[in-house]
N, C-alpha and C positions, 0 to 999 in steps of 0.2 A: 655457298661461296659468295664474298665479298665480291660486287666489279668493277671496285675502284673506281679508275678512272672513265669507264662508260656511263654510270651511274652512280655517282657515291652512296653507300646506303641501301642500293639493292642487290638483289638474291638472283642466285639461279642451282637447280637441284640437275647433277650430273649425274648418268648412268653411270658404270664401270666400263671405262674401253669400250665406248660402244661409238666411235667416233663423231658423235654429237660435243662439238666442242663450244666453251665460253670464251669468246674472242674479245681480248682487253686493246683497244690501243692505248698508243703508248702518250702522256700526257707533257708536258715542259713546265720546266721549273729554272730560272735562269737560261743558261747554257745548255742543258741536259733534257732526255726526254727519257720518262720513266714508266714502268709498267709496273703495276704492284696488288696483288690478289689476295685473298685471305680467306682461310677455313677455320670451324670448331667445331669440336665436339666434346662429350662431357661422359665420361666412364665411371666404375662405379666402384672407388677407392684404387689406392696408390699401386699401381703394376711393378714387376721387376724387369721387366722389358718392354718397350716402345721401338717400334715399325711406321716410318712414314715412306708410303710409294706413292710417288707423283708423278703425271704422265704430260706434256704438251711439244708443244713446238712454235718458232719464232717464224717472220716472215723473212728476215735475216737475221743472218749467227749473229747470237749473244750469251754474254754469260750467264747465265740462273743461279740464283742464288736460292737457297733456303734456310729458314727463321725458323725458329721455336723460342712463344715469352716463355721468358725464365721471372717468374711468378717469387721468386725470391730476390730477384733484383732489379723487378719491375722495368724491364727492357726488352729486348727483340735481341736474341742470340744467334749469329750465323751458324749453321753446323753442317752444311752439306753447298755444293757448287758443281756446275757441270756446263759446258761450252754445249750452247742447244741450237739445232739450225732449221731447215723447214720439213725434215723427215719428225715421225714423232719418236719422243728420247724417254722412257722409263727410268728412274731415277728411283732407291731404294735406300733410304738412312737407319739406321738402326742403333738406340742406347741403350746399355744394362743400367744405367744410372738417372732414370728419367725422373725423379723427386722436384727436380726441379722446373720443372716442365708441366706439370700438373699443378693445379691448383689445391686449394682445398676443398672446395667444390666438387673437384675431378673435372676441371675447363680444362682443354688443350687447345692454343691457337697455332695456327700454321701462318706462315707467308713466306707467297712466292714473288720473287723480283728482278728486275734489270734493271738496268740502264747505261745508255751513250751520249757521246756530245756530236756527234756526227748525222743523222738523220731520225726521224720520226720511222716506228716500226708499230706493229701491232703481237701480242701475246695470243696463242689459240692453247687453252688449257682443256683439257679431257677428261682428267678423274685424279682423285687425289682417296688414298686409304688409310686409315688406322690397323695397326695390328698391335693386341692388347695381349701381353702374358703376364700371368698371377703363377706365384709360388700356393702350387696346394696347400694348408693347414695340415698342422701334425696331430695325431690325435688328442696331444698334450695339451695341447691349444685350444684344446675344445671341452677342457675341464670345465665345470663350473666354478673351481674354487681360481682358475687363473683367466676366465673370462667373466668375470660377474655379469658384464654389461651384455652377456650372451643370451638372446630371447629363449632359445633352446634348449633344453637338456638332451644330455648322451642317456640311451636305453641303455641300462647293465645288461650283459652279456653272460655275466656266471656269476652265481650264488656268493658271500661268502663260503670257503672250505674247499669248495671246487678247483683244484690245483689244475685242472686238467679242460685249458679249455678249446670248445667246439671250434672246428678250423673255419674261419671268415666267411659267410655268407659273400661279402662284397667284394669283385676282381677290381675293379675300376669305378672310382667315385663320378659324382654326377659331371657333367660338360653342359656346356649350351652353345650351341650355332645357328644363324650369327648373334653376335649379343655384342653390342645393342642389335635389339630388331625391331622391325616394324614391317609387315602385318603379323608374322608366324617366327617364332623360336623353337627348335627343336631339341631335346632335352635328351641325354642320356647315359645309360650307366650299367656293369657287367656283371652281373651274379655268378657265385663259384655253382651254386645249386636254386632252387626255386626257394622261395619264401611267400609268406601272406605279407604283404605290405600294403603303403599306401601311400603313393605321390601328391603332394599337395602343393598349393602357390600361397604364400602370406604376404603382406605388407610389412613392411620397415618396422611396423609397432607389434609385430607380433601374431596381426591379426590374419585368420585366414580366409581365402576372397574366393579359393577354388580347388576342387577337388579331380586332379586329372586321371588317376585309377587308384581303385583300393579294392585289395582280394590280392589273387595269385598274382606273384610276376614269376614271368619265367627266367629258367637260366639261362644262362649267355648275354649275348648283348639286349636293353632293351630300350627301345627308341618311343618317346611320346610326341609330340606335338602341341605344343601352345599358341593359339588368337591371342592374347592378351587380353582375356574377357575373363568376367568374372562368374560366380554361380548360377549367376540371371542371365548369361550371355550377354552382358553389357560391356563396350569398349572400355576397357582404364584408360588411365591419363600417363602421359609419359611419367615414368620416375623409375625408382630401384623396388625390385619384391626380390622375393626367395622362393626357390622352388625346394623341397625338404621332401628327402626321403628315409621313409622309417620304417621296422617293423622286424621282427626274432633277432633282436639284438644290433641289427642295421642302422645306421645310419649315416645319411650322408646328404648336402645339399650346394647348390651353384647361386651365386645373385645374378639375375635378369632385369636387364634395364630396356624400358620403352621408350621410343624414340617416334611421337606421334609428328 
């Protein structure tokens, strides 16, 4: 998080609600004296849904405003506002339309702001959060011949002639929480019955860095656990990988972004 006007240029890394807050005062400009904060973060392709929950409070009532750039009109868009006084005030925004709010990168910036022409005040900010939803892929989607640029192929499932086929191994496709993460992402996904499979982690090009189980998984839910390390137990570098589950006709996989 951006501290403006106490530092232009510097950082400060906030818990969740853990009331450790980043205290902006408030700076002048003519007439007016303004507070103004800023976050990013960087996800990992275009979501169908975007959550911003911001948490602070003022030393006196003001109005808060909040921004999202709009990366397609290269500006700072208001989309949320809330009268804030010195108790602390939870603020929650939410768009099904957030295309324009992302980058192509997958950069999202935040900012939060006031200002008055009446006296000098100071900002006490607390936590600010992303909440990222993706529309699952269909299986259609996950053709070869309609994804070419796909690293992966789908395992067949039944023979040609086979009209009759074996009911899904898979309840529930892979998840990851939290993602992005940094130290540990936990990974996981719901078998109708057991299979021999094998859970793995690749890089963007295909390639594969780590091997998290292969042999039996069991039915029902089944929960692994990821460092972000590689075969050597070696830290990776923040970016996008894939965790890819395969095996009797299975498959299914999540992208996992580090955030070192």
């Amino acid at each position: 998080m951006l501290m403006g006007t106490i530092a232009s240029g510097s950082y400060q890394n906030l818990a969740a609600n853990d009331g450790s807050y980043m205290k902006v005062n408030a700076g002048k400009s003519g007439s007016s004296y303004y507070t103004d904060w800023y976050a990013s973060t960087t996800i990992a392709g275009q979501p169908t849904k975007l959550t911003i929950t911001y948490d602070g409070k003022y030393s006196t009532s003001r109005t808060q405003k909040l921004y999202l750039y709009n990366f397609s009109a290269s500006s700072w868009t208001q989309v949320d506002q809330a009268t804030v006084s010195t108790t602390d005030l939870t603020r929650t925004y939410t768009t099904t339309s957030p295309s324009n709010f992302v980058s192509g990168t997958g950069e999202i910036r935040v900012r939060v702001a006031a200002n008055t022409r009446s006296s000098s005040y100071s900002c006490s900010a607390d936590y600010l959060a992303y909440t990222i939803e993706y529309v699952a892929p269909t299986m259609a989607s996950l053709s070869p011949n309609k994804d070419k640029d796909r690293p992966f192929e789908v395992s067949a499932s039944q023979k040609p002639g086979n009209l009759t086929a074996p009911r899904p191994p898979l309840v529930r496709g892979m998840e990851a929480w939290p993602n992005p993460f940094n130290p540990v992402v936990r990974i996981s996904f719901e078998l109708e019955r057991p299979i021999d499979g094998e859970v793995s982690v690749y890089d963007v090009s295909g390639h594969k860095i780590a091997v998290l189980v292969k042999g039996r998984l069991e039915q029902g839910s089944n929960v692994l656990v990821w460092s972000g390390t590689d075969a050597d137990g070696k830290n990776l570098g923040s970016g996008v990988y894939v965790a890819r589950l395969e095996g009797e006709g299975v498959f299914s996989s999540v992208k996992l972004v580090i955030m070192r």
